[in-house]
C-alpha positions in Angstrom: -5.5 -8.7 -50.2 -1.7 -8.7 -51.2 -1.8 -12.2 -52.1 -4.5 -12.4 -54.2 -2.8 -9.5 -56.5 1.5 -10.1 -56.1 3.2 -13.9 -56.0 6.4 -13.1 -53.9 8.1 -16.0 -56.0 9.2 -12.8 -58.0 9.0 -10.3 -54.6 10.0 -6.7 -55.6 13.3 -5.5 -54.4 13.9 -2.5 -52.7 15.8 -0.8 -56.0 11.7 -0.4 -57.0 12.3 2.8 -54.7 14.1 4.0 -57.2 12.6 3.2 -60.5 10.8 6.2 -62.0 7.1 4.5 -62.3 3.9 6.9 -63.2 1.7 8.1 -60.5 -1.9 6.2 -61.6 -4.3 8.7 -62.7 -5.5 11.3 -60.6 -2.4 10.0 -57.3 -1.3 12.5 -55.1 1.8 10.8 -53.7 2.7 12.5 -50.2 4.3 11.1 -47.6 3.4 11.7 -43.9 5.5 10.9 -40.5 4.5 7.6 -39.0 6.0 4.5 -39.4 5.7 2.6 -42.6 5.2 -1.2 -40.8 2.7 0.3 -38.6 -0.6 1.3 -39.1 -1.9 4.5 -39.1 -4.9 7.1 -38.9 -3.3 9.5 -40.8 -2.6 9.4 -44.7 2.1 8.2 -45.7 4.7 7.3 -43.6 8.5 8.6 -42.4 10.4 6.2 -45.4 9.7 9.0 -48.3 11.0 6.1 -50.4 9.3 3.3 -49.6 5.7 5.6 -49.2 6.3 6.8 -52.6 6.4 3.1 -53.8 3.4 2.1 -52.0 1.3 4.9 -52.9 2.3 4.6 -57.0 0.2 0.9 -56.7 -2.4 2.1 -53.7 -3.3 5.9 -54.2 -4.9 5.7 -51.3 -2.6 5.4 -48.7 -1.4 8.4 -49.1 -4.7 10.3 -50.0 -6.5 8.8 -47.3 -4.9 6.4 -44.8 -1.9 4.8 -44.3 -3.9 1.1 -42.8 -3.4 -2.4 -43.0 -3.7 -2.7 -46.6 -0.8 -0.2 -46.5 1.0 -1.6 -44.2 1.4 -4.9 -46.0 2.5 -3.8 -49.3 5.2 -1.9 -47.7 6.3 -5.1 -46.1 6.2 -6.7 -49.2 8.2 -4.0 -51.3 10.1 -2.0 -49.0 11.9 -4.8 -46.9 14.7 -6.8 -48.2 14.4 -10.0 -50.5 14.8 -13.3 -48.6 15.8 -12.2 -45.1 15.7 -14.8 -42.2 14.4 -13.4 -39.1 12.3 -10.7 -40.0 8.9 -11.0 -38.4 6.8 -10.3 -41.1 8.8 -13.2 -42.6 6.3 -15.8 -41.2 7.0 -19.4 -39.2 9.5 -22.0 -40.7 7.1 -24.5 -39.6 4.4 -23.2 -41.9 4.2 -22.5 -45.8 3.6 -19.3 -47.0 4.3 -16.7 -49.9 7.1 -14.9 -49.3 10.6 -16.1 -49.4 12.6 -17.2 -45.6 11.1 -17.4 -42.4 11.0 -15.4 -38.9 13.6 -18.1 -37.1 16.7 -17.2 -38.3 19.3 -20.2 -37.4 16.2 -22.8 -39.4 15.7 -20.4 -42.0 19.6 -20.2 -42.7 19.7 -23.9 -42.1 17.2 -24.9 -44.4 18.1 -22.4 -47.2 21.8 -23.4 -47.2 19.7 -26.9 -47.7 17.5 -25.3 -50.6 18.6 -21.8 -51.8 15.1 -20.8 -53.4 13.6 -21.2 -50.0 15.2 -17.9 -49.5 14.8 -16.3 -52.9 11.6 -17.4 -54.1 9.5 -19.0 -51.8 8.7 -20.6 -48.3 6.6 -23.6 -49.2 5.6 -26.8 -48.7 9.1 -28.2 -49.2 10.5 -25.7 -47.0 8.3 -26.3 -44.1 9.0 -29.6 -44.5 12.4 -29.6 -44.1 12.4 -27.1 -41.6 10.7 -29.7 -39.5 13.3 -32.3 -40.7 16.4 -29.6 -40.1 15.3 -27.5 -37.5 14.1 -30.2 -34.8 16.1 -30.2 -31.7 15.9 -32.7 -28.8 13.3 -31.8 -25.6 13.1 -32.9 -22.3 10.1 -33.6 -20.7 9.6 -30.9 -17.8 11.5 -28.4 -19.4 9.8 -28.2 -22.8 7.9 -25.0 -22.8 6.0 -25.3 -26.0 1.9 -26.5 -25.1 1.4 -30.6 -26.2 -1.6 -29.8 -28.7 0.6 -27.6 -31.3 3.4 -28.2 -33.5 6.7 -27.2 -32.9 10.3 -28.3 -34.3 11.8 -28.8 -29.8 11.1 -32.1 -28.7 8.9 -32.5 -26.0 5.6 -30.4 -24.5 4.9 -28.3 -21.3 2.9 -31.0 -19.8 5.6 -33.5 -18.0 3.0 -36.5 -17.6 1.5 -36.3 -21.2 5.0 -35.7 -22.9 6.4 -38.8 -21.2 3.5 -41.0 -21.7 3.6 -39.6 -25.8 7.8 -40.1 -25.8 7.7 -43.6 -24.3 5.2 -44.3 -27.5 7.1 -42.3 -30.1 10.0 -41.9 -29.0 10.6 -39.0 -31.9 8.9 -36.7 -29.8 11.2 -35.9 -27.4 14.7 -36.9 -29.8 13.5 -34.9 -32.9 10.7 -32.4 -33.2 7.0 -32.5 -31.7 5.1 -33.0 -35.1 1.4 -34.3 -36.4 1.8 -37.3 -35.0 2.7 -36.1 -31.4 -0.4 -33.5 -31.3 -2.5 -36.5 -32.4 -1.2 -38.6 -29.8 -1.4 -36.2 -27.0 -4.5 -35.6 -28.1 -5.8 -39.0 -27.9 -3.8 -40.0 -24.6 -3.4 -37.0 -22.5 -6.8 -35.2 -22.9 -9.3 -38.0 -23.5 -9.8 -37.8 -27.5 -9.8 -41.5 -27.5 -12.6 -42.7 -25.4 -15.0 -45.3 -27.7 -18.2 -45.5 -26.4 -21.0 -48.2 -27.5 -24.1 -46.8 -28.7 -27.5 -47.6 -27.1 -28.9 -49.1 -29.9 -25.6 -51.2 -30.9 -25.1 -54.9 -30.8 -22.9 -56.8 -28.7 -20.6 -58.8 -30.3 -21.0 -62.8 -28.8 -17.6 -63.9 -29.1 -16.4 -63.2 -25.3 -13.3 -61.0 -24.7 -10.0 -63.1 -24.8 -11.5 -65.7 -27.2 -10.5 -65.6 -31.4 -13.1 -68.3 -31.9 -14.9 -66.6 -34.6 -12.0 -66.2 -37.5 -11.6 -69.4 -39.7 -8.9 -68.0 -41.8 -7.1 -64.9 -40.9 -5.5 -65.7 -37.8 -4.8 -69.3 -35.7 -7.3 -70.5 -33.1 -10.4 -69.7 -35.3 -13.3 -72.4 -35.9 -16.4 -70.8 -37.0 -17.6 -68.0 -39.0 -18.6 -64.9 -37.0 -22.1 -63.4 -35.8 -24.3 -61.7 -38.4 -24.0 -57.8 -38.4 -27.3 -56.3 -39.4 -27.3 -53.2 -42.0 -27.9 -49.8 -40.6 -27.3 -51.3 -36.9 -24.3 -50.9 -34.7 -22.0 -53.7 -33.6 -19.7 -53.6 -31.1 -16.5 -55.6 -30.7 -13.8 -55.9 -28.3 -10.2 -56.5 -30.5 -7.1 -57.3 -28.4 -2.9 -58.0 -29.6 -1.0 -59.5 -26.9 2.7 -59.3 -27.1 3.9 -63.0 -24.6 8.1 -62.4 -24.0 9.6 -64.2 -26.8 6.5 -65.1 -28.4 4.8 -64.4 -31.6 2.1 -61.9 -31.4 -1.2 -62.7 -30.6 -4.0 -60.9 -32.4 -7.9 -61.1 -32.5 -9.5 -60.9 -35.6 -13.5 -61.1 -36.1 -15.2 -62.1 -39.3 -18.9 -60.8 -39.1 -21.2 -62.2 -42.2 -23.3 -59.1 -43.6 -26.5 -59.4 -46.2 -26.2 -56.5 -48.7 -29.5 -57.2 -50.4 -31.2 -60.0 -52.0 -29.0 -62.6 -54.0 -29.3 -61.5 -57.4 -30.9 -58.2 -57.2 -28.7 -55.9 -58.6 -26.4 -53.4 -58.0 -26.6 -51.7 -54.1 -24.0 -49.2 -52.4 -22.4 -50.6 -49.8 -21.0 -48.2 -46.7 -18.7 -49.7 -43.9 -17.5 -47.4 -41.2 -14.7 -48.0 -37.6 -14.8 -46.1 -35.1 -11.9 -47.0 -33.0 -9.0 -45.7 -30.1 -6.5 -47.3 -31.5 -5.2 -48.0 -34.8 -7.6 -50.5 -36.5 -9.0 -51.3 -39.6 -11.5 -53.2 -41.0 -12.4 -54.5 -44.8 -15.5 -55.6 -46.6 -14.4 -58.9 -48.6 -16.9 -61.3 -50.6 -18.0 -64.2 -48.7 -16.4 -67.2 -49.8 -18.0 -71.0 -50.3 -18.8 -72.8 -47.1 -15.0 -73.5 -45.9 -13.1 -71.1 -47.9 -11.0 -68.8 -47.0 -10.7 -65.2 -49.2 -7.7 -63.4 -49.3 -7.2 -60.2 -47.4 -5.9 -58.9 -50.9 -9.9 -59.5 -52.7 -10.8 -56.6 -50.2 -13.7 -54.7 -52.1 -12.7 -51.9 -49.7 -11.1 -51.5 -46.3 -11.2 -48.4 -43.2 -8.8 -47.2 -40.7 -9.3 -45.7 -37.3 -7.4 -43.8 -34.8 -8.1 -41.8 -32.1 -11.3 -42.3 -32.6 -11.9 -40.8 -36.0 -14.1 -42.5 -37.7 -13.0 -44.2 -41.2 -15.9 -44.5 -43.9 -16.0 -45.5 -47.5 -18.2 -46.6 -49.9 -18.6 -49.3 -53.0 -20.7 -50.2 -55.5 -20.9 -54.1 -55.2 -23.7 -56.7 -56.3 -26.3 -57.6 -53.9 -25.3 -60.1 -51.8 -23.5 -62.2 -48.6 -20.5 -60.4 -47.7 -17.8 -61.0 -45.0 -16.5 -57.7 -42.6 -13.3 -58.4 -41.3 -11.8 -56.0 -38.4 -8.4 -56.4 -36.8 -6.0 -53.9 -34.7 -3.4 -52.6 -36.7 -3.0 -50.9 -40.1 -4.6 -52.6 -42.8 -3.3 -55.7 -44.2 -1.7 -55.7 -41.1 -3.6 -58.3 -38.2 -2.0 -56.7 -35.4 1.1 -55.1 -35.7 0.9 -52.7 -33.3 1.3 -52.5 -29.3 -0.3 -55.0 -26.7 -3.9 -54.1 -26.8 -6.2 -54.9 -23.5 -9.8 -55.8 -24.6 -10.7 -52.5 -22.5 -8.9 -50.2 -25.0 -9.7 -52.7 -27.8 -13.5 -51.2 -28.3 -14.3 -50.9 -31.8 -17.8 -49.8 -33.1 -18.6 -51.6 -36.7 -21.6 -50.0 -38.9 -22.3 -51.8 -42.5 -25.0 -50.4 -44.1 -26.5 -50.3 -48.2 -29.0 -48.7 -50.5 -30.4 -50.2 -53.5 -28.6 -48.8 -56.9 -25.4 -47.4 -57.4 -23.6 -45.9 -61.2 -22.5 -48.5 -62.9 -19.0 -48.7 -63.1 -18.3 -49.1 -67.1 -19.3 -46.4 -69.0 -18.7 -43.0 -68.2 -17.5 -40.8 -70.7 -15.8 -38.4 -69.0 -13.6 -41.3 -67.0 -10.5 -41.8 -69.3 -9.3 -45.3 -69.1 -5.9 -44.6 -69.7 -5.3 -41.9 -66.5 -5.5 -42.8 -63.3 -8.4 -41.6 -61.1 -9.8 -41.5 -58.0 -13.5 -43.0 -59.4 -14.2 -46.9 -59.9 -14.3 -47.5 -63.9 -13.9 -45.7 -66.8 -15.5 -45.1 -70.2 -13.5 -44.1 -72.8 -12.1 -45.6 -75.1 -15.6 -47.8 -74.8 -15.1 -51.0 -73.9 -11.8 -50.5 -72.5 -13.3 -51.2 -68.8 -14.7 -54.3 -69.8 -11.0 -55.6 -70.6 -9.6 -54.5 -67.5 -11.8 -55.1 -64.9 -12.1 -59.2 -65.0 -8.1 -59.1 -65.0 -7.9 -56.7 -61.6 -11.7 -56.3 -60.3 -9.9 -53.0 -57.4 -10.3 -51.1 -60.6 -14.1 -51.2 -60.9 -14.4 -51.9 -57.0 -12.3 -49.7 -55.5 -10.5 -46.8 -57.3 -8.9 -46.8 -61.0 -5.4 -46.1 -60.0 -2.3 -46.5 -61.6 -2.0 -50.0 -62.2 -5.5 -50.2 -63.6 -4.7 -46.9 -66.4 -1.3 -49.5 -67.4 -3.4 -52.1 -67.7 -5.7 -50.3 -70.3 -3.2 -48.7 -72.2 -1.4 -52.1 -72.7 -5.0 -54.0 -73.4 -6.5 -51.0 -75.2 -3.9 -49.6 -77.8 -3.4 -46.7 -75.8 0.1 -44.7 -77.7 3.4 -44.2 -76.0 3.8 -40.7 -74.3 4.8 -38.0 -77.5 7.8 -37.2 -75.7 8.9 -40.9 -75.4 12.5 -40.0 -76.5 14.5 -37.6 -76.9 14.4 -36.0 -80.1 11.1 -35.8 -79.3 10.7 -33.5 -76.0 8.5 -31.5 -75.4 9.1 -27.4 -75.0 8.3 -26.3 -71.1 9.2 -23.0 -69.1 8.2 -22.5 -65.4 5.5 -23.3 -63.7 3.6 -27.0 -63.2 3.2 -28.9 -66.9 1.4 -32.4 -65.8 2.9 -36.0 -67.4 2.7 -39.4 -67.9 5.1 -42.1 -68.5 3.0 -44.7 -69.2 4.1 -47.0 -72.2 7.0 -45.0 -72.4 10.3 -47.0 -73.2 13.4 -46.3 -72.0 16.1 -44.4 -74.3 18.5 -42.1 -72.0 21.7 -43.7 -70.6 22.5 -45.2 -67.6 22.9 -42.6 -64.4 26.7 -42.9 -63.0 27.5 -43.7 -59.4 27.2 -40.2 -58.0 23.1 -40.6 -58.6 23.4 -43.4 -56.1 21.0 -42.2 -53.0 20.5 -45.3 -51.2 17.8 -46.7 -54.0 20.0 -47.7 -56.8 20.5 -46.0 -60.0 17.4 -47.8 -62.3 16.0 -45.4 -64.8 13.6 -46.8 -66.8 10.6 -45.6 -68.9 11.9 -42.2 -69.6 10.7 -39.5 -71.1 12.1 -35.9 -72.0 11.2 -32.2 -71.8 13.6 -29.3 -73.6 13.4 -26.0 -71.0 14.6 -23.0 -72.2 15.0 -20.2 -68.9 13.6 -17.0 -68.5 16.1 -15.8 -66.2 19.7 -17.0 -65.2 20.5 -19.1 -62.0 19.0 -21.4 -59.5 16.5 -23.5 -60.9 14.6 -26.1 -59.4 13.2 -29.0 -60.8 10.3 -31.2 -58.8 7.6 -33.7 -59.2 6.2 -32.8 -55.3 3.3 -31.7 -56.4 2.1 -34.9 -56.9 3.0 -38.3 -58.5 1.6 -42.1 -59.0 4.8 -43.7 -58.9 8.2 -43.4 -58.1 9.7 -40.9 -60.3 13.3 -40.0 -60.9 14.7 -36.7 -62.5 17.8 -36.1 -64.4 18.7 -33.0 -66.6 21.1 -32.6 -68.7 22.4 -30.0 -71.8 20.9 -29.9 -74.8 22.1 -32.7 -76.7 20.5 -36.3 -77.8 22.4 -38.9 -77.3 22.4 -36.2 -73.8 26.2 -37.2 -72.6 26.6 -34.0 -70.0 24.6 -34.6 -66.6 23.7 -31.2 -64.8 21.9 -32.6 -61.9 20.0 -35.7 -60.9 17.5 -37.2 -58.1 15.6 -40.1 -56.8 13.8 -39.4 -53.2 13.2 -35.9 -52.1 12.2 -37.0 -48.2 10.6 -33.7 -48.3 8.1 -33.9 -50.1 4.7 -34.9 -49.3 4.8 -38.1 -51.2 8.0 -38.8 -49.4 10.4 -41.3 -50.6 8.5 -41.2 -54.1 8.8 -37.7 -55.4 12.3 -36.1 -56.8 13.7 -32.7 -56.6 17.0 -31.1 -58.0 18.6 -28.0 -58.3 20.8 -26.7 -61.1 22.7 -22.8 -62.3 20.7 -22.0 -65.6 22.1 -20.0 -67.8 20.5 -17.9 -70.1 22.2 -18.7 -73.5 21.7 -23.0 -73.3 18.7 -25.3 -73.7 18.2 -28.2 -70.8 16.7 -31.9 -71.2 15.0 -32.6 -68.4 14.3 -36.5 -68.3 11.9 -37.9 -65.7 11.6 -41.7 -65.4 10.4 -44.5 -62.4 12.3 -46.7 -60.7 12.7 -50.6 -61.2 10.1 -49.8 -64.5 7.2 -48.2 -62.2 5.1 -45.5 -64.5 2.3 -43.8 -64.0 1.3 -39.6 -63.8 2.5 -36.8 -62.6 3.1 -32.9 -62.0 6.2 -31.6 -63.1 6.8 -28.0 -61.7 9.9 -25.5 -63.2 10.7 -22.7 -60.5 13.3 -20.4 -61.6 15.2 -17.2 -59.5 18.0 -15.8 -60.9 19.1 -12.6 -61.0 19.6 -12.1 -64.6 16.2 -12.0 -66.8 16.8 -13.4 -70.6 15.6 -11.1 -73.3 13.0 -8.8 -72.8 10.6 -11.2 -71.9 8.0 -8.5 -70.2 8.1 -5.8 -73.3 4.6 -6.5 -74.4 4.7 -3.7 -77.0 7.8 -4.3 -78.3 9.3 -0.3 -78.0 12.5 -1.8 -75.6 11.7 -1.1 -72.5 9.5 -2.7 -69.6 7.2 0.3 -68.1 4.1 1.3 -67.7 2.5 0.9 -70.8 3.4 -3.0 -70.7 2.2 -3.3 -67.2 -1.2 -1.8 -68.1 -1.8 -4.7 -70.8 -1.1 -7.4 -67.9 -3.3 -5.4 -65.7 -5.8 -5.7 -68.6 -5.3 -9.8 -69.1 -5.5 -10.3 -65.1 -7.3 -13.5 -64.5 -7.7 -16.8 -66.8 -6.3 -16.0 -69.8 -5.2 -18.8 -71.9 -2.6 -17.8 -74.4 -2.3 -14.1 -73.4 1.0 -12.2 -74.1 0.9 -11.4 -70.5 1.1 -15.3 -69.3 4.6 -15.3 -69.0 5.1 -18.9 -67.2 2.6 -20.6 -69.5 0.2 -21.9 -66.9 -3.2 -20.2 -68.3 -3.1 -17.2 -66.0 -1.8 -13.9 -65.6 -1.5 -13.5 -61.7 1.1 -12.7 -59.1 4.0 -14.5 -60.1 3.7 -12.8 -64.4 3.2 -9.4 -62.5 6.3 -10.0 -60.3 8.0 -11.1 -63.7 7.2 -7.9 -65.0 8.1 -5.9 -62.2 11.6 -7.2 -61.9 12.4 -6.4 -65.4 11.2 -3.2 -65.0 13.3 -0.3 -67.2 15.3 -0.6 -70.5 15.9 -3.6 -72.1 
């Protein structure tokens, strides 16, 4: 219930004791005898202090029972701000609201990494790098943590699986036992990767050892593979040898599939792998008698592991079509360990329906922003440009390459904020971008920027942030990005001369090795240019997000009725705005809702200002 109502990005300190709030109407605030992190039957608890705080937000607890309910808002505003090791603090492994974690030597690790892990907020990042910081090495037999769950020790309590997962990645047992371990010990050690052939499938005729049936993918192959029906099954037995000193040997099987009548329109086309190990396979057009497509003219492509199935979909023209399976990840023909023909089982399902949305056309499909949907429709037209130049973008996905495509074929303008003079006013919270068509106007980054990527900035453009409150501030495009950003900020000043901070990879992030993140002392009294960019020219969308704890608010941001002081009164009009509310005095980081984190704004500027 807490979190839907309070953000602990602005978590209320325990000086709130002391700040002389009114009782809501009709509050009888007494305090009882029982513990305050406990709950209880009867109504308060021992901390007069912290009961009085609790019970001026939730009457109840100290009219009728001091519960659960109770219990957690005295967590949240009775205990200190952005203390490792408390358990109400919550794993390091995991993301949550409030600010540190319950391990104390990774939560001081990771916040001496990134303060505002510890003063605003344990989330994704932090988890993150608590995996990266935190892991230690394991040994299998003494690890004590179970195989199936996450945890930053190397190694798991079950000797045979952990060795047989360590000998595959070795990371496991060296660093910390993450994703990919579970998934492995999963698959390995407790039979999550057992294929089996369904009773109605077919058997694929090329015999097991033999890479007869692959003209063009992979040496040895002579003839076009077996037909695979629609809607049946087709089973297929891939293998990758590894010969001592030799190149790799890998199988590869090209099966011909009939997607409809030549000529007959448009049809949806499904393809779906089911394999143990890693394999993919791809639906290409069938070329003339003789040819050979490209891996790259792929109309789509699936991956399987552990025997979770890959599907996907595409609207193609009725028609011959080749599927093409191999072990390894996709275009990959078999990069990956030796594979017998017994663990090579793959089961192959191609299937269509007649009809499918055209791919041109729709209106609410911009063609100059990336999406996840084949084709776009406006500005009309602009698809029809596009998609004989790069057919993936009315295929497969519109994606970044094909929205740069259509702004330089299309006319599409250069971002407003393209330079400097021209940036754009943000304040906290997540303000979405593009830098496509931008140019590139900021100056070159000096040799301190270097990270192990080089120092190319390119395609720039600017925002001007003005804080809301002194100190740490970080600056990220984690929460999500098409290309390979890089951040730079810098005072207020075009030609900007005086570099704050800069960044290229944040490894943290989930878009690792794309994504940037920096952190920089704000001060209340100075503007900031913030300059995001790509790397080697790449453009493309993204999310920039502005988090800000310092201790030192600027102005009176949270004095809604202008009379100089943050009370009561002011917090009843944010109380009144709660919810989407676009423009609302109340929205104090901009984002089109007054939530948790304007309430915790409010809170900590509570008094005279």
């Amino acid at each position: 219930m807490l979190a839907a109502m309070l953000s602990t990005a602005e978590r209320i300190v325990p000086l709130l004791a002391c700040v002389a709030l009114a009782p809501l109407a009709g509050a009888q605030v007494l305090c009882g005898t029982g513990p305050c992190y406990q709950p209880g039957v009867t109504p308060g608890c021992a901390n007069t202090a912290c009961c009085q705080t609790v019970c001026k937000f939730m009457p109840d607890c100290c009219e009728l029972q001091w519960d659960a309910s109770c219990v957690e808002f005295a967590e949240f505003l009775c205990l200190p701000l952005g203390v490792c090791g408390l358990s109400t603090s919550g794993s390091c492994l995991a993301p949550h609201a409030n600010p540190a974690c319950s391990d104390v030597v990774c939560c001081e690790q990771v916040c001496a990494a990134d303060p505002l892990c510890c003063t605003a907020q344990w989330d994704a990042l932090c988890a993150q790098r608590a995996l990266l910081l935190c892991s230690t090495p394991g040994t299998c037999g003494t690890a004590t943590e179970p195989c199936n769950q996450v945890h930053s020790s190397g190694g798991c309590s079950d000797p045979a699986c952990c060795e047989l997962v360590c000998d595959l990645q070795p990371h496991c047992c060296t660093q910390s036992w993450d994703f990919v371990c579970v998934a492995a010990a999963n698959c390995y050690c407790y039979g999550g990767c057992s294929v089996a052939c369904p009773p109605n499938a077919l058997q694929e005729s090329e015999p097991c050892g033999q890479r007869w049936n692959d003209p063009c993918f992979s040496p040895g192959g002579t003839i076009i593979g077996q037909s695979i029906i629609p809607g049946i099954p087709l089973c297929a037995r891939l293998f990758v040898s590894v010969p001592m000193g030799q190149p790799v040997v890998a199988d590869v099987d090209v099966f011909v599939a009939q997607l409809g009548p030549e000529g007959s329109g448009l049809v949806t086309a499904t393809l779906s792998l089911q394999s143990g190990k890693l394999a993919w396979a791809a639906l290409v057009p069938a070329p003339p008698i003789g040819g050979c497509p490209p891996l790259e003219s792929e109309l789509m492509h699936v991956q399987s592991i552990n025997t979770i199935t890959g599907t996907a979909s595409v609207c193609v023209q009725a028609g011959k079509y080749w599927v093409v399976a191999s072990m390894g990840s996709f275009p990959q023909i078999g990069q990956t360990q030796a594979v017998t023909c017994a663990q090579g089982l793959v089961v192959l399902s191609v299937s269509f329906t007649p009809g499918c949305a055209a791919p041109c056309g729709n209106p609410t499909l911009a063609c100059f922003e990336p999406h996840p949907q084949v084709g776009c429709g406006s500005p009309e037209g602009c698809c029809q440009q596009v998609c004989p130049l790069d057919p993936y973008c009315c295929a497969i996905q519109w994606d970044t390459s094909c929205a740069v495509l259509a702004s330089q074929l299309c006319g599409a303008p250069p971002p407003a904020n393209d330079h400097c003079a021209a940036a754009i006013d943000v304040g906290p919270g997540s303000t979405p971008f593009s830098t496509i068509l931008a140019t590139t106007d900021g100056a070159a980054l000096p040799a301190a920027c270097e990270e192990g990527g080089g120092l190319s900035f390119q395609n720039d453009i600017w925002f001007r942030f003005t804080p809301t409150r002194g100190g740490l501030t970080r600056v990220s495009t984690c929460d999500g990005t098409s290309f390979d950003t890089r951040l730079a900020v810098y005072q207020d000043a075009c030609v900007p001369q005086d570099l704050l901070a800069c960044s290229d990879d944040d490894s943290s992030c989930l878009s690792a090795g794309t994504a940037s993140t920096l952190v920089f002392d704000a001060s209340c009294d100075q503007h900031y240019l913030i300059r995001i960019g790509g790397k080697l020219g790449s453009q493309g969308v993204g999310t920039l997000r502005i988090t800000e704890e310092g201790s030192a608010a600027c102005g009176c941001l949270a004095d809604l009725n202008g009379d100089g002081r943050v009370d009561g009164n002011d917090l009843g009009t944010l109380l009144g705005q709660w919810g989407t509310c676009t423009g609302c005095v109340a929205d104090f980081n901009g984002d089109g809702r007054v939530d948790g984190n304007d309430l915790g704004t409010l809170l900590g500027l509570w008094g005279p200002c």
